[in-house]
C-alpha positions as CSV (number, residue, x, y, z in Angstrom):
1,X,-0.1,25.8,-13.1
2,X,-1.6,24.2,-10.1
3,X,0.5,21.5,-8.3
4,X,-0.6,19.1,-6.0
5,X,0.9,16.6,-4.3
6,X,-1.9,13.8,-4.5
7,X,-4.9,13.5,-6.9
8,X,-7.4,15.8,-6.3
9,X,-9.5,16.3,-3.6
10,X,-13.5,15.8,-3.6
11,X,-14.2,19.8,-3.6
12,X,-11.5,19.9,-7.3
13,X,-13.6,17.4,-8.8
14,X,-16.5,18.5,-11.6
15,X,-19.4,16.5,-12.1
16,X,-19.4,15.2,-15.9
17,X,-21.7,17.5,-17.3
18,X,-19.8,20.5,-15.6
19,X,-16.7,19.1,-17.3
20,X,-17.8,18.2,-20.7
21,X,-19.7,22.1,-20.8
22,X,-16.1,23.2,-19.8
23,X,-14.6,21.0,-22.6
24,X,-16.8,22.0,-25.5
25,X,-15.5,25.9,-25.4
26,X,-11.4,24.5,-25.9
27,X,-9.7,23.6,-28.9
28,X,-9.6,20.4,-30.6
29,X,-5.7,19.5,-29.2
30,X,-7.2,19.9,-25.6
31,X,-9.8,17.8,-26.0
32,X,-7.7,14.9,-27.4
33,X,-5.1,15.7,-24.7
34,X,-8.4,15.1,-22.3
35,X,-9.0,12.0,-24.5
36,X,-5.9,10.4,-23.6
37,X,-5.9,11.4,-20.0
38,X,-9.6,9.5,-19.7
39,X,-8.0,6.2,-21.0
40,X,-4.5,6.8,-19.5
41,X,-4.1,9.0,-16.8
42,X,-1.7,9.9,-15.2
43,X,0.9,11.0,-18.0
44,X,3.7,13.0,-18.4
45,X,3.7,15.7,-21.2
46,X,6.5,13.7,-22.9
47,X,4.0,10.8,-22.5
48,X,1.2,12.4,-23.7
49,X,2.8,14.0,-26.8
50,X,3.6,10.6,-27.5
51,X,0.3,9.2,-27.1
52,X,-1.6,11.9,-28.8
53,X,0.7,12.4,-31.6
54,X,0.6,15.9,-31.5
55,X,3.9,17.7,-31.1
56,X,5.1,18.9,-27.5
57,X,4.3,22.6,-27.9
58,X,0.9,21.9,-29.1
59,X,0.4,19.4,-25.7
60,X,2.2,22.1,-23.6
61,X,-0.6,24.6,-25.2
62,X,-3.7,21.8,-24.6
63,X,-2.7,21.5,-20.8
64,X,-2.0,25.0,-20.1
65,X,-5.7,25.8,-21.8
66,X,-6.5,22.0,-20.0
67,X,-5.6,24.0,-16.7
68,X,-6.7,27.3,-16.8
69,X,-10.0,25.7,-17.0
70,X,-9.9,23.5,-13.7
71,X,-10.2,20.0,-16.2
72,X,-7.0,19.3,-15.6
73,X,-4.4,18.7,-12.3
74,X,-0.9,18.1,-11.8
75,X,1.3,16.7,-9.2
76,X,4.9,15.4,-9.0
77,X,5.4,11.7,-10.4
78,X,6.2,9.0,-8.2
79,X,8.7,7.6,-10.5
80,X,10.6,10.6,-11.1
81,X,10.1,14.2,-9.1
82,X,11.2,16.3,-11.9
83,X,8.9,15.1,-14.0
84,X,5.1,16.4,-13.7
85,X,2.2,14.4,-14.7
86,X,-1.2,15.1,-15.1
87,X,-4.5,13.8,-14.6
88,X,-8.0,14.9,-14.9
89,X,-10.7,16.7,-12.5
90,X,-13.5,13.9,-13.2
């Protein structure tokens, strides 16, 4: 898991067709999780388990799969440094 301590930096960030090409190959619980991030970003797993409706291990699953293909980043929230929250590489 990549951590960051701000959002990311111009060189991290995939032009839209880049990240919709890498989008298409995941499954479906990824791309909601991606959903939700594009309307709400940044969320905490917790948060977007809630959002999504899907159940945490399934969100744990879609951001690790999220991650391993560079859509998604991660960084320690303001409001709480144990907590992670993540955001997307648009």
């Amino acid at each position: 898991m990549s951590t960051t301590t701000a959002e990311p930096d111009t060189e991290d960030i995939l032009t839209e067709a880049e990240f919709r090409n890498r989008l298409r190959e995941l499954p479906p619980s990824a791309k909601l999780v991606a959903k939700v991030l594009e309307s709400d970003a940044p969320l905490s797993q917790g948060q977007l388990a809630e959002e999504s409706l899907l159940p945490d291990r399934t969100v744990r699953y879609a951001l690790n799969r999220l991650e391993e293909s560079d859509l998604v980043g991660s960084r320690y929230s303001f409001k709480d440094a144990r907590k992670q929250v993540y955001f997307l590489n648009t």
